[in-house]
LOKEVO-281829 format. One line per 8 residues: number of its first residue (from 1); their letters; for each residue x, y negated, z negated of N, C-alpha, C, CB. Coordinates in nm, 2 decimals. Each point is the difference from the previous one (the first is absolute). Glycine has a CB too. Example, Ala and Ser with C-alpha at 12.3 -4.5 7.8 and 13.67 -1.06 7.14 Angstrom:
// residues 2
1 = AS = 1.32 0.57 -0.78 -0.09 -0.12 0.00 0.09 -0.12 0.00 -0.19 0.12 -0.12; 0.15 -0.23 0.19 0.09 -0.11 0.00 -0.08 -0.11 -0.08 0.12 0.06 0.22
***
This chain:
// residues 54
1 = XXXXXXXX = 5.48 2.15 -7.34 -0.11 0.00 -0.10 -0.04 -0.15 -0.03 0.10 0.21 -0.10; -0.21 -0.19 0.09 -0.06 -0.15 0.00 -0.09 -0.04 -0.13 -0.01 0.03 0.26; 0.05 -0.17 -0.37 -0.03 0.00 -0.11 -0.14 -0.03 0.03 0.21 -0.05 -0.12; -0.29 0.13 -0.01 -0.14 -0.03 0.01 -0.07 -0.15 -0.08 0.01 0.30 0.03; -0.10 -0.35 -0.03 -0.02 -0.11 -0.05 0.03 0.00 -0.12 -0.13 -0.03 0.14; 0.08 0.13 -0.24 0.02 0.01 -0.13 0.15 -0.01 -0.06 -0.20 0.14 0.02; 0.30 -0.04 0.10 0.13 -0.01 -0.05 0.09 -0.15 0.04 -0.01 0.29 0.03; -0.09 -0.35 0.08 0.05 -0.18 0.00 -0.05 -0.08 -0.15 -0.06 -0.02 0.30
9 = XXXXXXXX = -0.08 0.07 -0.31 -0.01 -0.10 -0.12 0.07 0.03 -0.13 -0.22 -0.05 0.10; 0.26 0.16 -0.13 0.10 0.05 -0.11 0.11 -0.03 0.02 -0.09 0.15 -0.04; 0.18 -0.13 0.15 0.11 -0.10 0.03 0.02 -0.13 -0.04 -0.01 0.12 0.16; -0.07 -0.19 -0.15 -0.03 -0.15 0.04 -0.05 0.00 -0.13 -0.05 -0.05 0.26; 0.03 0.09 -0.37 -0.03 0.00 -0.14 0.12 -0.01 -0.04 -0.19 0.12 -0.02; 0.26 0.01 0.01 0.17 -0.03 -0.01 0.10 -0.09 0.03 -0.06 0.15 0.03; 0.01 -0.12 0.07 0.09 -0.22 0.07 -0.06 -0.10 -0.08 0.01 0.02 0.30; -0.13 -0.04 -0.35 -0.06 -0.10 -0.05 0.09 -0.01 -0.12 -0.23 0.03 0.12
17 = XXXXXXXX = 0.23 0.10 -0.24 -0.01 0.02 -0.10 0.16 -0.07 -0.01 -0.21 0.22 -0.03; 0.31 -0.18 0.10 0.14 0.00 0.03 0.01 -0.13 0.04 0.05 0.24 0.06; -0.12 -0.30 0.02 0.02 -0.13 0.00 -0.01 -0.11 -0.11 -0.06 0.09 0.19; -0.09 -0.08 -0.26 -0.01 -0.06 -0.13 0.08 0.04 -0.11 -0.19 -0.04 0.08; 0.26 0.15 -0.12 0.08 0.05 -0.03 0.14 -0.11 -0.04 -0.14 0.20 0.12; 0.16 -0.23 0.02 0.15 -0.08 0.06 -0.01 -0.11 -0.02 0.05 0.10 0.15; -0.17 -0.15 -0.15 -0.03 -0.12 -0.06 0.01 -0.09 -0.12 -0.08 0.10 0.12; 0.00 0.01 -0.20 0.04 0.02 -0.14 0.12 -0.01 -0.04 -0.16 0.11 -0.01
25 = XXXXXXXX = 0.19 -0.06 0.06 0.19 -0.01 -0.06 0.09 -0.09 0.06 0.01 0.23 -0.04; -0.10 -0.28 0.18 0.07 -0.13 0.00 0.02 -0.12 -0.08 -0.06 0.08 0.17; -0.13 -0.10 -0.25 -0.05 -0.13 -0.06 0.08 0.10 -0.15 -0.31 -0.15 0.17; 0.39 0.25 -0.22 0.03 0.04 -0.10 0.18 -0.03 0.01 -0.24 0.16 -0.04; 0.28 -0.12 0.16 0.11 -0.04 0.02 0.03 -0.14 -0.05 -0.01 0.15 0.19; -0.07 -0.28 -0.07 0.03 -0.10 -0.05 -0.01 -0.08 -0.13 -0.02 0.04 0.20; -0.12 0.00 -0.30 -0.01 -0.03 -0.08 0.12 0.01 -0.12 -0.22 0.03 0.11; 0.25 0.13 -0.11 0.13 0.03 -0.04 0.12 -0.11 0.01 -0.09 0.22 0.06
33 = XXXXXXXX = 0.10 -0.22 0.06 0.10 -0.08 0.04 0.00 -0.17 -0.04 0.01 0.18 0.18; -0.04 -0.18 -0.21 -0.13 -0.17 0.00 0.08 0.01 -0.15 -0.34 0.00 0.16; 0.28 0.09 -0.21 -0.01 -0.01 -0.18 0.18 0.02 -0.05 -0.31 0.17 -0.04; 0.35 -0.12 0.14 0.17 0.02 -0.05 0.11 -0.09 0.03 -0.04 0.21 0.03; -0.02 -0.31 0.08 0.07 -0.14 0.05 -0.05 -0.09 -0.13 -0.03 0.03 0.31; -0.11 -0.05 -0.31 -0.04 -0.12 -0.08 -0.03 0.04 -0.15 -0.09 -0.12 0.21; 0.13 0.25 -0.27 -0.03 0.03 -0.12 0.02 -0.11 -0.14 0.07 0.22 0.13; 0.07 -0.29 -0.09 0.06 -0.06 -0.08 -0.02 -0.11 0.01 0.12 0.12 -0.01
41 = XXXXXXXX = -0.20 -0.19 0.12 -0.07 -0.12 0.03 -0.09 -0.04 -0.06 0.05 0.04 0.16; -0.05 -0.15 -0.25 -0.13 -0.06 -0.05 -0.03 -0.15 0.07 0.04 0.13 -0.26; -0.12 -0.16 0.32 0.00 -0.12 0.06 -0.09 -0.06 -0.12 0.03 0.05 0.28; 0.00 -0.14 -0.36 -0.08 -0.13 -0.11 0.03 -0.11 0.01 -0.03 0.12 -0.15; -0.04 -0.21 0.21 -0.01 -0.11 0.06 -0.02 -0.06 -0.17 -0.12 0.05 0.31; 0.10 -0.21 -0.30 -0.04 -0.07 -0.11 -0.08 -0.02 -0.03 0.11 -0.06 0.02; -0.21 0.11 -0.10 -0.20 -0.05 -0.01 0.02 -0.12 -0.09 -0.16 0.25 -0.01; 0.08 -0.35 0.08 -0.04 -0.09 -0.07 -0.11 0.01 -0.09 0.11 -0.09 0.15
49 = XXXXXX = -0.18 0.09 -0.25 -0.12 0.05 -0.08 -0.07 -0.17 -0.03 0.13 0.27 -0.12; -0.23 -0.23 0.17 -0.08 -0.19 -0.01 -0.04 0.01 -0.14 -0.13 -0.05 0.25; 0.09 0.13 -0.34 -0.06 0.05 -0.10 0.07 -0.04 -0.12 -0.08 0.18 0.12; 0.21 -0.16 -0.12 0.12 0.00 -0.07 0.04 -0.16 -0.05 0.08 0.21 0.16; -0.09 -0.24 -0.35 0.03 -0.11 0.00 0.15 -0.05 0.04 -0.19 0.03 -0.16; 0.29 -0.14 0.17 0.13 0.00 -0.06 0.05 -0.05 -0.08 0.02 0.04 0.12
***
C-alpha cells in the first residue's frame, strides 16, 4: 500500500507539530533549569550615581 499525497502531507503535519512540540520543552526545560541553579543569585555590582551629592 502506497501513501497518498494527502496522507504524506498529514503525516508531515504531525512530525512537524511533534517536532515543535519538543522544542518547546526544550527552551522550557532549560529555562526551568536556569531559574533553579541561579534563583538565589543576585548579581549587584556597585553604581556609581553622578547625580548624587556627598
Amino acid at each position: 500500500m502506497h501513501a497518498t499525497f494527502l496522507q504524506k502531507v498529514i503525516l508531515c503535519m504531525i512530525a512537524g507539530f511533534f517536532a515543535a512540540c519538543l522544542i518547546q520543552w526544550g527552551k522550557v526545560f532549560v529555562e526551568g533549569a536556569d531559574d533553579a541553579l541561579n534563583k538565589g543569585y543576585k548579581h549587584t555590582a556597585p553604581t556609581m550615581s553622578l547625580t548624587a551629592k556627598p
